[in-house]
DOFI-363738 format. One record per residue (C-alpha): residue in three letters; residue number from 1; x, y, z. Coordinates in steps of 0.05 Angstrom, whole numbers, plus 5000, padded with zeros to 4 digits. Layout:
% residues N
+--------+-----+------+------+------+
: residu : num :    X :    Y :    Z :
+--------+-----+------+------+------+
:    ALA : NUM :    X :    Y :    Z :
...
+--------+-----+------+------+------+
% end
This chain:
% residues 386
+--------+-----+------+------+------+
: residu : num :    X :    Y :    Z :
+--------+-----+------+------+------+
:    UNK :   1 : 4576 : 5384 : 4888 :
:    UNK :   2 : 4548 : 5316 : 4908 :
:    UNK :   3 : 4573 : 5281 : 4975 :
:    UNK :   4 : 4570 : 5211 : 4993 :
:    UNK :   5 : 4560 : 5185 : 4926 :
:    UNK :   6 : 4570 : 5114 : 4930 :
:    UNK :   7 : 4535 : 5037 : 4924 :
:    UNK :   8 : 4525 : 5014 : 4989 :
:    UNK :   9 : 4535 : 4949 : 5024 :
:    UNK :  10 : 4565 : 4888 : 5022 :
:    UNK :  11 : 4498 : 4857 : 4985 :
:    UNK :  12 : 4502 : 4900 : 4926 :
:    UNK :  13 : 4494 : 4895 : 4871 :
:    UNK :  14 : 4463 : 4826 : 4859 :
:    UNK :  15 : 4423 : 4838 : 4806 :
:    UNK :  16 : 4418 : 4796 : 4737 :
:    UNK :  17 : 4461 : 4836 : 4696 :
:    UNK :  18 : 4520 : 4833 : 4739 :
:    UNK :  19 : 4513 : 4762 : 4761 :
:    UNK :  20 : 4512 : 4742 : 4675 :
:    UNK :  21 : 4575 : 4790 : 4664 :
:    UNK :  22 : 4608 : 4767 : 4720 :
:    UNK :  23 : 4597 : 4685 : 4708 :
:    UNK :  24 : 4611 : 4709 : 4630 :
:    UNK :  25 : 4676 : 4738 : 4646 :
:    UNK :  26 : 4706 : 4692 : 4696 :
:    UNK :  27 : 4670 : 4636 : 4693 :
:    UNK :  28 : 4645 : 4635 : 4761 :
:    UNK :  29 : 4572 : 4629 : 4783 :
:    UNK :  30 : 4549 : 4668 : 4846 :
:    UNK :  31 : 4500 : 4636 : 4885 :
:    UNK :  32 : 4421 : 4672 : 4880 :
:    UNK :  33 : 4405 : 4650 : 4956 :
:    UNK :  34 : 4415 : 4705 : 5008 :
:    UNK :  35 : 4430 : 4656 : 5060 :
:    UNK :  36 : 4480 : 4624 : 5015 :
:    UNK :  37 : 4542 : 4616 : 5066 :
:    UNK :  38 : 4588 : 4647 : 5011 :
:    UNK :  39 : 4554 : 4712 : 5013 :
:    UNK :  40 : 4597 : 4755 : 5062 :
:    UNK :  41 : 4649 : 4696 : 5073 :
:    UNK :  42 : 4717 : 4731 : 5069 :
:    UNK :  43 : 4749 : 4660 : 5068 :
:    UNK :  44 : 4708 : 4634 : 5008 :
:    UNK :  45 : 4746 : 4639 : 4934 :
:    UNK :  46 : 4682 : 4650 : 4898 :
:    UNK :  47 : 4660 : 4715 : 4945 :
:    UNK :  48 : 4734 : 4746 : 4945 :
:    UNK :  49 : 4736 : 4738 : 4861 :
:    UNK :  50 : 4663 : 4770 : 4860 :
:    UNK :  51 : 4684 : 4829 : 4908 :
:    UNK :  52 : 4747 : 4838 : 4853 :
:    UNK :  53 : 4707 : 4832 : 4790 :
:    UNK :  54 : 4653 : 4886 : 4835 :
:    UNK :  55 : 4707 : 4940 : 4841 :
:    UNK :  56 : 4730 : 4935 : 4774 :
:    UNK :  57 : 4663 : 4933 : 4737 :
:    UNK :  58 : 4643 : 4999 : 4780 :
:    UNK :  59 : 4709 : 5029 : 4762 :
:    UNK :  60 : 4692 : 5011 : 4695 :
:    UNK :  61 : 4619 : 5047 : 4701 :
:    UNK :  62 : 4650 : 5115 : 4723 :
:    UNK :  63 : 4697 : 5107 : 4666 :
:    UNK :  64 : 4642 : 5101 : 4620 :
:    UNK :  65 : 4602 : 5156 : 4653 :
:    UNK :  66 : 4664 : 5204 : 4647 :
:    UNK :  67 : 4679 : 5184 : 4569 :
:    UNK :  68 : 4605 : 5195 : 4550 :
:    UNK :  69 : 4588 : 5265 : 4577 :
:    UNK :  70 : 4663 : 5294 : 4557 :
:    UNK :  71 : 4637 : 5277 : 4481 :
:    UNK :  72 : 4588 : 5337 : 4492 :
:    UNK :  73 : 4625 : 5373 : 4545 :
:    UNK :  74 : 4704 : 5363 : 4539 :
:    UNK :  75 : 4718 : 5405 : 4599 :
:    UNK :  76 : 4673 : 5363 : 4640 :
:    UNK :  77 : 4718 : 5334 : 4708 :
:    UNK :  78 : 4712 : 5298 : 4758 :
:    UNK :  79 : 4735 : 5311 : 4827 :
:    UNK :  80 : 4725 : 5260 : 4892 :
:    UNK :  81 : 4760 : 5248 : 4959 :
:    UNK :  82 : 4748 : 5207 : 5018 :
:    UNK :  83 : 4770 : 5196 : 5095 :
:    UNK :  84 : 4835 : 5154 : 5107 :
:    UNK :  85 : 4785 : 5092 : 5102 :
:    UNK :  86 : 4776 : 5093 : 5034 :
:    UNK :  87 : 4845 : 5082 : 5021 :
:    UNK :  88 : 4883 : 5045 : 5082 :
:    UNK :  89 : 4832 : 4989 : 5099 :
:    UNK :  90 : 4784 : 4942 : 5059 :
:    UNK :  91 : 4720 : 4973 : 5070 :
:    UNK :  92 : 4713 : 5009 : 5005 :
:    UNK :  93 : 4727 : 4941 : 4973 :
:    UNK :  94 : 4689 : 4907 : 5010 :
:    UNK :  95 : 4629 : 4946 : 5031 :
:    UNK :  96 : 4617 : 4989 : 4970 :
:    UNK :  97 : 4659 : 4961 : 4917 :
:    UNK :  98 : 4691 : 5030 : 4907 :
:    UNK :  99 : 4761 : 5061 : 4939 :
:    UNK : 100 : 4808 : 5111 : 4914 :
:    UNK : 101 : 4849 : 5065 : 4879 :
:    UNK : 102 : 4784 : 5056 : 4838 :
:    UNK : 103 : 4770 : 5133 : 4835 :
:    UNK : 104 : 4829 : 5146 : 4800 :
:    UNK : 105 : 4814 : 5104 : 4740 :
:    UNK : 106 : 4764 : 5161 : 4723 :
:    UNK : 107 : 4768 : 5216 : 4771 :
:    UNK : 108 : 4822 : 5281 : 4750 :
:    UNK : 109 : 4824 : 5301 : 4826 :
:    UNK : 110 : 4832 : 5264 : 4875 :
:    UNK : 111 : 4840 : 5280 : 4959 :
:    UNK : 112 : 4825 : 5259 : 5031 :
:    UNK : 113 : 4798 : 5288 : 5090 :
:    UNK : 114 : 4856 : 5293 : 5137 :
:    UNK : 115 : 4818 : 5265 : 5193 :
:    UNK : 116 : 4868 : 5290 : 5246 :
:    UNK : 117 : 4846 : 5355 : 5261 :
:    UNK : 118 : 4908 : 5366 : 5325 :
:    UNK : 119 : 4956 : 5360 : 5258 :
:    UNK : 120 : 5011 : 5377 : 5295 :
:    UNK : 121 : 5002 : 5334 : 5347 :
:    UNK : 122 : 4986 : 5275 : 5304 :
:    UNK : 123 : 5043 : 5300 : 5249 :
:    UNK : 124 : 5076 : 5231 : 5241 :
:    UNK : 125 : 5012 : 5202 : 5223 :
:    UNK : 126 : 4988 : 5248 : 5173 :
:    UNK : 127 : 5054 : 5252 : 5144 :
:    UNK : 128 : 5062 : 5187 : 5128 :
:    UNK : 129 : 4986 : 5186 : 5106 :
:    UNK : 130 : 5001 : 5257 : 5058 :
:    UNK : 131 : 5066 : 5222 : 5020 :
:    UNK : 132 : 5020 : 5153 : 5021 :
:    UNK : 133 : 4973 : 5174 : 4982 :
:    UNK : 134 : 5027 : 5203 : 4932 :
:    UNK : 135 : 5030 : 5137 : 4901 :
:    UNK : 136 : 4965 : 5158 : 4869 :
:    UNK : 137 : 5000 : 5209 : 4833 :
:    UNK : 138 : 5054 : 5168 : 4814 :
:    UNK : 139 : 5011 : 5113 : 4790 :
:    UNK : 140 : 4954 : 5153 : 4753 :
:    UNK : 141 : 4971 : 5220 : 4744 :
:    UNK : 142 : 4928 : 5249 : 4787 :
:    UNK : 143 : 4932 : 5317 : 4825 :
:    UNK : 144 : 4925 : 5305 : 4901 :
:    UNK : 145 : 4896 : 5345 : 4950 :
:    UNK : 146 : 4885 : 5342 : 5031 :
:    UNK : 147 : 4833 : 5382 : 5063 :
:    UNK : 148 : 4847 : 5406 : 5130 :
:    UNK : 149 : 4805 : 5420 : 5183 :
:    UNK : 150 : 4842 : 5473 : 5232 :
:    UNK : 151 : 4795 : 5476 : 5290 :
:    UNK : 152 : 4802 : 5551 : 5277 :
:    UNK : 153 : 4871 : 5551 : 5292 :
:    UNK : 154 : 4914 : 5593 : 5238 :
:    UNK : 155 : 4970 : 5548 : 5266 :
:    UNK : 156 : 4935 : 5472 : 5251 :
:    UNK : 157 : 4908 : 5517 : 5187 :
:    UNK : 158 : 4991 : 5542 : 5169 :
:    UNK : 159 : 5019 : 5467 : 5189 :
:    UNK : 160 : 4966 : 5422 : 5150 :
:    UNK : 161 : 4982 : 5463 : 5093 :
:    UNK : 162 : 5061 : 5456 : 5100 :
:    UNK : 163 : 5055 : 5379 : 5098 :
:    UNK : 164 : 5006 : 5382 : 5034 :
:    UNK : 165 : 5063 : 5424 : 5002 :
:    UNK : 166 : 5122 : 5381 : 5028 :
:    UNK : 167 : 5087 : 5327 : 4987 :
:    UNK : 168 : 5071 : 5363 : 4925 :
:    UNK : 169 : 4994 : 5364 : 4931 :
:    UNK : 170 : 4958 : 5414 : 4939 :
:    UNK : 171 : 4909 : 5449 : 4995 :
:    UNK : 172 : 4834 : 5455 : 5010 :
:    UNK : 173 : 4829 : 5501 : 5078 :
:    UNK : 174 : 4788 : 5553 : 5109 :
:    UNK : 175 : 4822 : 5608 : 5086 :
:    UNK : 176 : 4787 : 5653 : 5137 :
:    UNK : 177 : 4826 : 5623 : 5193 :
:    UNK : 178 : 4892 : 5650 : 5160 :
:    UNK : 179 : 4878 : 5718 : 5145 :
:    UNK : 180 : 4894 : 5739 : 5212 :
:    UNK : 181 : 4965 : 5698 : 5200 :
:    UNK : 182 : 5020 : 5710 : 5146 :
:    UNK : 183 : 5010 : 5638 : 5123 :
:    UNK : 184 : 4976 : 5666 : 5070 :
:    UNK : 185 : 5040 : 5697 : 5047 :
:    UNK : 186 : 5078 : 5634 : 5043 :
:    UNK : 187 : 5014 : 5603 : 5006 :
:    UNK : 188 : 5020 : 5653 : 4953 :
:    UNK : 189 : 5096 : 5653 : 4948 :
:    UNK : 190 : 5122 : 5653 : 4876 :
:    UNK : 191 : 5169 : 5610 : 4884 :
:    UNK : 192 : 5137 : 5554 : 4913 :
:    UNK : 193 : 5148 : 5487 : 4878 :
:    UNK : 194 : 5110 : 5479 : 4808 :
:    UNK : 195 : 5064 : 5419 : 4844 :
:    UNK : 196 : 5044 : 5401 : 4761 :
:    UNK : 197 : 5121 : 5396 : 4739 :
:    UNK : 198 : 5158 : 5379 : 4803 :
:    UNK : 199 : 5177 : 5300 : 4805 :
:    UNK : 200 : 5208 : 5257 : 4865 :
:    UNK : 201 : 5282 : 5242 : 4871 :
:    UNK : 202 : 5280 : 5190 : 4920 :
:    UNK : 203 : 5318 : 5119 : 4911 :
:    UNK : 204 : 5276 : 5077 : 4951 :
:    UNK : 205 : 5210 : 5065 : 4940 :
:    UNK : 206 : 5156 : 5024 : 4993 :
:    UNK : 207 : 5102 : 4983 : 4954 :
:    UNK : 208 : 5031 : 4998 : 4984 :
:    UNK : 209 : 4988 : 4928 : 4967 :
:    UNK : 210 : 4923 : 4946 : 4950 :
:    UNK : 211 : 4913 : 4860 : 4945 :
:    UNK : 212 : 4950 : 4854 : 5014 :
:    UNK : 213 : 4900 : 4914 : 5045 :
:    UNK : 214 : 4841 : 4880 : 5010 :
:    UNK : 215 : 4861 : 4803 : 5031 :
:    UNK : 216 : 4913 : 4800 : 5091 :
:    UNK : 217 : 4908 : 4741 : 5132 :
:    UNK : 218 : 4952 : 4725 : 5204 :
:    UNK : 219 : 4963 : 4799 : 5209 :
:    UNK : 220 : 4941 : 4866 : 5193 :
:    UNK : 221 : 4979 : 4890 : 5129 :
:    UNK : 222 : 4983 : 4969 : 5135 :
:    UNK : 223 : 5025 : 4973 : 5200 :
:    UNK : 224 : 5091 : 4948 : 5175 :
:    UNK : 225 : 5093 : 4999 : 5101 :
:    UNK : 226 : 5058 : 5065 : 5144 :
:    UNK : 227 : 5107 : 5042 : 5204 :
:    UNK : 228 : 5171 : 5041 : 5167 :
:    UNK : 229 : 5150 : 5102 : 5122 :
:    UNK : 230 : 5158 : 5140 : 5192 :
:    UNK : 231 : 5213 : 5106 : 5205 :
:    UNK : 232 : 5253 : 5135 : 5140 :
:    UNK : 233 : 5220 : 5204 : 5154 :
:    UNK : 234 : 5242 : 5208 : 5220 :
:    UNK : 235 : 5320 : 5188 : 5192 :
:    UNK : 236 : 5297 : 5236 : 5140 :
:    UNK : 237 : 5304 : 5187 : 5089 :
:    UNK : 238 : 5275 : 5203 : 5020 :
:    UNK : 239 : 5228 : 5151 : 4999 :
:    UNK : 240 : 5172 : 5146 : 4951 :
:    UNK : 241 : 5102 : 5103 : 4965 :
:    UNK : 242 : 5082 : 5065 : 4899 :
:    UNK : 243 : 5026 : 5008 : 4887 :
:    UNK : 244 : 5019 : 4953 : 4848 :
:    UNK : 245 : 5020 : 4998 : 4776 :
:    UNK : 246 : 5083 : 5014 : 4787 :
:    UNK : 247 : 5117 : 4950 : 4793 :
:    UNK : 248 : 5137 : 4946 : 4725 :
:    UNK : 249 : 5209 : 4963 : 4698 :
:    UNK : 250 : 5190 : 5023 : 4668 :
:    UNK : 251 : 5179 : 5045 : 4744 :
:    UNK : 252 : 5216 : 5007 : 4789 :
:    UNK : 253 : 5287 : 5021 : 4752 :
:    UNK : 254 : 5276 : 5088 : 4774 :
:    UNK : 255 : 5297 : 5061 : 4845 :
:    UNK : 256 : 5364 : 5036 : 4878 :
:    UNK : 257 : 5313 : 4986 : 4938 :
:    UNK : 258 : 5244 : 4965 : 4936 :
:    UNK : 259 : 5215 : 4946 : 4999 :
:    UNK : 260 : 5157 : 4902 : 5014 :
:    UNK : 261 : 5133 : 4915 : 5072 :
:    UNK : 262 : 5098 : 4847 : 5088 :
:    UNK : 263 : 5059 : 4845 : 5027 :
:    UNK : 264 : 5035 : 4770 : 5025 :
:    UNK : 265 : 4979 : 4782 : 4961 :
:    UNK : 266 : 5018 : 4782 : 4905 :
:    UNK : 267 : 5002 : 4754 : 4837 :
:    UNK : 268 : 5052 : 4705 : 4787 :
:    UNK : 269 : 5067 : 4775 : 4734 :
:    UNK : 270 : 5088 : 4813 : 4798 :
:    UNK : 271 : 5134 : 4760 : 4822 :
:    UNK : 272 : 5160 : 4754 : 4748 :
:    UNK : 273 : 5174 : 4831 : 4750 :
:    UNK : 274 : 5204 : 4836 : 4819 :
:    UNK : 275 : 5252 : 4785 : 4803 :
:    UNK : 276 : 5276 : 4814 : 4741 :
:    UNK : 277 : 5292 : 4879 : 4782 :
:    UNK : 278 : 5330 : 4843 : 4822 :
:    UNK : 279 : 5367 : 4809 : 4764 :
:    UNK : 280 : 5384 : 4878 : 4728 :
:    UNK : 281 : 5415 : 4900 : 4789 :
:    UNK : 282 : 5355 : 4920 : 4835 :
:    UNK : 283 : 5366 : 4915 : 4903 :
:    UNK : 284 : 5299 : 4885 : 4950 :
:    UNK : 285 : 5271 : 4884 : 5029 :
:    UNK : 286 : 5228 : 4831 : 5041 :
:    UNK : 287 : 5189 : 4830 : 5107 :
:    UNK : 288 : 5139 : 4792 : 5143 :
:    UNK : 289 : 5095 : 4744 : 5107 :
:    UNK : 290 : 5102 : 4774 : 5035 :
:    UNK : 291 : 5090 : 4727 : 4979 :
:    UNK : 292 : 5056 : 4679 : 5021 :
:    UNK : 293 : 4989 : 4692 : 4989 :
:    UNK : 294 : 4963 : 4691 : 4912 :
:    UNK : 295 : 4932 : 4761 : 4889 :
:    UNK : 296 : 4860 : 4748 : 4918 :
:    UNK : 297 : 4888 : 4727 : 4986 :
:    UNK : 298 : 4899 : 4645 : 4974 :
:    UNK : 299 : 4957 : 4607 : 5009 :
:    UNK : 300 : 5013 : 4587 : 4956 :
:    UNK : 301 : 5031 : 4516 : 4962 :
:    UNK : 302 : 5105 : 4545 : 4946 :
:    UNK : 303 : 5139 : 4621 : 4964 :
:    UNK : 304 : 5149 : 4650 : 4905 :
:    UNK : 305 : 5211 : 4685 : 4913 :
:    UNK : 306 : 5255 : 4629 : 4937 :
:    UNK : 307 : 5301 : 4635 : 4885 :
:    UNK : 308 : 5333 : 4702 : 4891 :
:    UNK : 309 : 5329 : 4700 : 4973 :
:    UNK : 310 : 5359 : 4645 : 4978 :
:    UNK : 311 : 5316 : 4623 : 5034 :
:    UNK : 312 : 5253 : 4577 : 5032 :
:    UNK : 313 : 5188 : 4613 : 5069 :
:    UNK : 314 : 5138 : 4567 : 5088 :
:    UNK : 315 : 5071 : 4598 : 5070 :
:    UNK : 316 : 5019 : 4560 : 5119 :
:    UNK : 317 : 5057 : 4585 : 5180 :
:    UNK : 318 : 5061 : 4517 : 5211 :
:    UNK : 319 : 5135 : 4535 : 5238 :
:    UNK : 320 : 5142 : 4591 : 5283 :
:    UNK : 321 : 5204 : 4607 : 5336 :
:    UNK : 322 : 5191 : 4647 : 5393 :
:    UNK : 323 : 5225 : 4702 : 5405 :
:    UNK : 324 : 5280 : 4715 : 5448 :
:    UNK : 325 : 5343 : 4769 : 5437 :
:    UNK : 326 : 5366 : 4790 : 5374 :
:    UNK : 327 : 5436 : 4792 : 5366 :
:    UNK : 328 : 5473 : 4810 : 5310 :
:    UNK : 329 : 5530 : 4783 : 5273 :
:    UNK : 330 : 5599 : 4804 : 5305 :
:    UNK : 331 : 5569 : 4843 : 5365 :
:    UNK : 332 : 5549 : 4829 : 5427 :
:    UNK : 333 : 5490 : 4870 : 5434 :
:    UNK : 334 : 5426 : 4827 : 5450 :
:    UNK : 335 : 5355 : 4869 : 5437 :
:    UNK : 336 : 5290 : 4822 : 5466 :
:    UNK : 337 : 5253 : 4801 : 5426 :
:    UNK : 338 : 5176 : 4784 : 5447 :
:    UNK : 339 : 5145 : 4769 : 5373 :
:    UNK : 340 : 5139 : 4706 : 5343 :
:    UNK : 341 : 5190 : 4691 : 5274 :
:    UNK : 342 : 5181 : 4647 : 5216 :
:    UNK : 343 : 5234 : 4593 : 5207 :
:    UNK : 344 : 5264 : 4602 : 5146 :
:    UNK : 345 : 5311 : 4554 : 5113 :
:    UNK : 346 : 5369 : 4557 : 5054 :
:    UNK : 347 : 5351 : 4539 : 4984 :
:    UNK : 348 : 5428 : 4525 : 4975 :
:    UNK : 349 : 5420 : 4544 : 4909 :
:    UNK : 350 : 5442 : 4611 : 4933 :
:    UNK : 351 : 5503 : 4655 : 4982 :
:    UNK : 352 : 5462 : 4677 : 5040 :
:    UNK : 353 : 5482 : 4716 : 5094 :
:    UNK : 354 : 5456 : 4728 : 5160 :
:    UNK : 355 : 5459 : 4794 : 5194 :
:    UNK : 356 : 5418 : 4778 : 5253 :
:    UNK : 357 : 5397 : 4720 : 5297 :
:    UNK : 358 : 5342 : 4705 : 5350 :
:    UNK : 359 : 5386 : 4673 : 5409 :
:    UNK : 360 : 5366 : 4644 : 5471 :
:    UNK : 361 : 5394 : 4678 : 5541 :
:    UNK : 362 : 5449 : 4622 : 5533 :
:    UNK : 363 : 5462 : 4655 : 5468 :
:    UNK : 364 : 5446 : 4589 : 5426 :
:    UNK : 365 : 5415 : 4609 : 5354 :
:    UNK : 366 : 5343 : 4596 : 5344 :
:    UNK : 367 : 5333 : 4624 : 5279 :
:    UNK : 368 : 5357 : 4678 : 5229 :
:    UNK : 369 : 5317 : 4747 : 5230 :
:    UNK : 370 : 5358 : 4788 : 5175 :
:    UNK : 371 : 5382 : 4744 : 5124 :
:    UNK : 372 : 5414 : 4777 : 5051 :
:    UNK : 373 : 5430 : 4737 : 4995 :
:    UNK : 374 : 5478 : 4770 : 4935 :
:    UNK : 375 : 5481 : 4758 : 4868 :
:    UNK : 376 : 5527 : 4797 : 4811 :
:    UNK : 377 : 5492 : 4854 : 4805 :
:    UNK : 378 : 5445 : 4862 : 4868 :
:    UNK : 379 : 5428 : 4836 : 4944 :
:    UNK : 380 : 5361 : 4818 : 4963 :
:    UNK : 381 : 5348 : 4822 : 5042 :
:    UNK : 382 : 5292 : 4788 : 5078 :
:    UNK : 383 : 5266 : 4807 : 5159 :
:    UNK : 384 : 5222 : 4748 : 5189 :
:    UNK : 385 : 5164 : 4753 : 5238 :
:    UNK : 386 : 5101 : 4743 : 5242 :
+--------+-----+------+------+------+
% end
C-alpha cells in the first residue's frame, strides 16, 4: 500500500510537455516566468483554465496507468481515500491538481478518513459528510468506504460503523476494539442491506458543485448544501447528494426537487439541462448566488435562469438590502434578519409569487426573500442572500 501518493504544489507541473498539450488543446499559452503575476492568481482566467485542464490531464494519467497494467493483470484495482479536504474544499484542485472527484475516474474504491474521531459527538457533521460523499457512488459507481478511528472506544468503533451502513458504504475499523462489544454481531448480520444492490429512494436530491467548491467568490460555497443536508436529516427527510454528472435527465427525473444550494459556477449545458427539468415537470430551489458565475468561476453579464424564476438576479452584486425581519405572507410572525439580500426583480414574463418578505420594524417591504414562480407542470422557488 502506498500513502500520500500525490503531485505536489501549486507550481507543478510546468514542464514542456504539459505547457504544448495544454496551449494545443485550449488554445491558451501559460506564461514560462515564475514571477509571472498569473501564476497563483485565483482571479486570473488563464491560471483558473490551466488549474482545470491540470486536474483533468492527471485524471487522465491514472486512467491510462489503470488501462495499461489491467492488459497484463485484469484483476489489477485500485483503491484511494483522503481526509474531508480532498473533497469539500479547493485544495486538491488547486494545490495538487488531484481530488476525489478525479480519483474516481480511475480508482474502483474509493473512502475518507473520518477525521472526527468523538463521532458521536460530532454526528451531524459526519453524517452529512458520510451521505455527501454518496454522490460518488451515484455518479461513478464506485464503492465507498469511511475509516473510523475509535479512540479505542467499542462505542465511537459500533457508532462510526452505523453511519457508514446507514449510507450504504462500507467500513474500515479496528476490529480489535469491538471484540470485547457485540457490534461485531450486528457487523456480521445476514440480513444487513446488500451495500452492491441496494439503491436510494429519495425524491429530492442536493447538487454538490465541484465548479462552485473549486471557484466561489463573495462567499464560501459548502456551508449552504452540508447546512441544509442537516437540516433534512434532522426533519428526517430523505435526500440524495449528487454532482455535476448527474445533472442530466437520465438522473435528475429520478427526483420530484432539485436544490441548489448557492451554486454560482455553472456552465451554459447545465443551465440547458436544469431548465428542461423544470419544463417536464421538475420542481427546483434556488439559493444564494447560484448561476451568477460561468463554470471556471467568471461573472455572467446575464443570470441564466431568469426565465423559469421569473425573477432577474443581478450577478455583480451591486444591489444589496439589508436585512431586517422576515415576515411571511398572511402571518404576522416577524423573524430578524441580520444578513444582507440580493434585490431581485420580476421578469414579467412570468406568475411569481412571494412567500416571504424582508420588512422594516414599520413593517414596510424591502425586498422579497422566498419568491416561487409556476408554470404547467412545475414551480421553481428561489431564497436570496448573500
Amino acid at each position: 500500500m502506498l500513502d500520500e501518493v500525490c503531485f505536489h504544489g501549486e507550481n507543478f507541473c510546468g514542464c514542456e510537455y504539459c505547457r504544448r498539450q495544454f496551449t494545443r488543446e485550449t488554445g491558451l499559452v501559460m506564461p514560462v516566468e515564475e514571477n509571472s503575476p498569473v501564476i497563483n492568481n485565483m482571479n486570473s482566467k488563464l491560471w483558473k483554465s490551466w488549474c482545470v485542464w491540470r486536474t483533468r490531464a492527471i485524471g487522465d494519467w491514472w486512467v491510462s496507468l489503470r488501462k495499461i497494467i489491467q492488459k497484463d493483470h485484469p484483476d489489477f484495482c485500485i483503491m484511494g481515500y483522503m481526509s474531508t479536504y480532498g473533497f469539500q474544499t479547493n485544495n486538491g484542485t488547486i494545490s495538487y491538481a488531484y481530488d476525489l472527484f478525479g480519483m474516481a475516474r480511475s480508482n474502483d474504491f474509493l473512502g475518507t478518513e473520518i477525521m472526527e474521531r468523538n463521532v458521536m459527538d460530532n454526528c451531524r457533521t459526519v453524517f452529512t459528510d458520510r451521505k455527501s460523499y454518496n454522490l460518488l457512488r451515484l455518479a461513478y459507481g464506485s464503492p465507498m468506504f469511511g475509516l473510523v478511528y475509535p479512540l479505542e472506544s467499542e462505542h465511537f468503533a459500533y457508532f462510526g460503523w452505523a453511519m457508514n451502513n446507514m449510507n450504504c458504504q462500507a467500513n474500515w475499523s479496528f476490529l480489535d476494539t469491538l471484540k470485547s462489544h457485540n457490534a461485531v454481531a450486528y457487523i456480521r448480520w445476514r440480513e444487513n442491506m446488500d451495500k452492491m444492490m441496494a439503491q436510494p429512494v429519495s425524491e429530492i436530491a442536493l447538487v454538490f458543485s465541484k465548479k462552485s467548491r473549486d471557484w466561489p467568490k463573495w462567499q464560501s460555497y459548502q456551508l449552504d448544501v452540508l447546512g441544509i443536508s442537516q437540516i433534512l436529516t434532522d426533519s428526517h427527510i430523505q435526500h440524495d447528494v449528487i454532482c455535476e454528472e448527474n445533472l442530466n435527465p437520465n438522473d435528475l427525473k429520478k427526483y420530484r426537487l432539485v436544490v441548489l444550494p448557492s451554486m454560482c459556477c455553472i456552465s451554459d449545458a447545465e443551465i440547458a439541462i436544469l431548465k428542461e427539468y423544470v419544463r417536464t415537470g421538475g420542481h427546483l430551489l434556488i439559493t444564494g448566488h447560484t448561476a451568477t458565475l460561468d463554470d471556471i468561476g467568471e461573472t455572467r453579464k446575464v443570470w441564466g435562469l431568469a426565465d423559469i424564476t421569473g425573477v432577474n438576479v443581478p450577478t455583480n452584486f451591486d444591489s444589496f438590502q439589508k436585512g431586517g425581519m422576515l415576515l411571511e405572507t398572511g402571518k404576522n410572525v416577524l423573524i430578524e434578519f441580520n444578513q444582507q439580500i440580493l434585490k431581485i426583480s420580476s421578469t414579467e414574463k412570468k406568475t411569481t409569487e412571494t412567500h416571504i418578505n424582508v420588512v422594516d420594524k414599520q413593517g414596510k417591504v424591502l425586498a422579497p426573500a422566498l419568491s416561487a414562480a409556476n408554470s404547467a407542470k412545475a414551480k421553481s422557488y428561489i431564497v436570496r442572500r448573500d
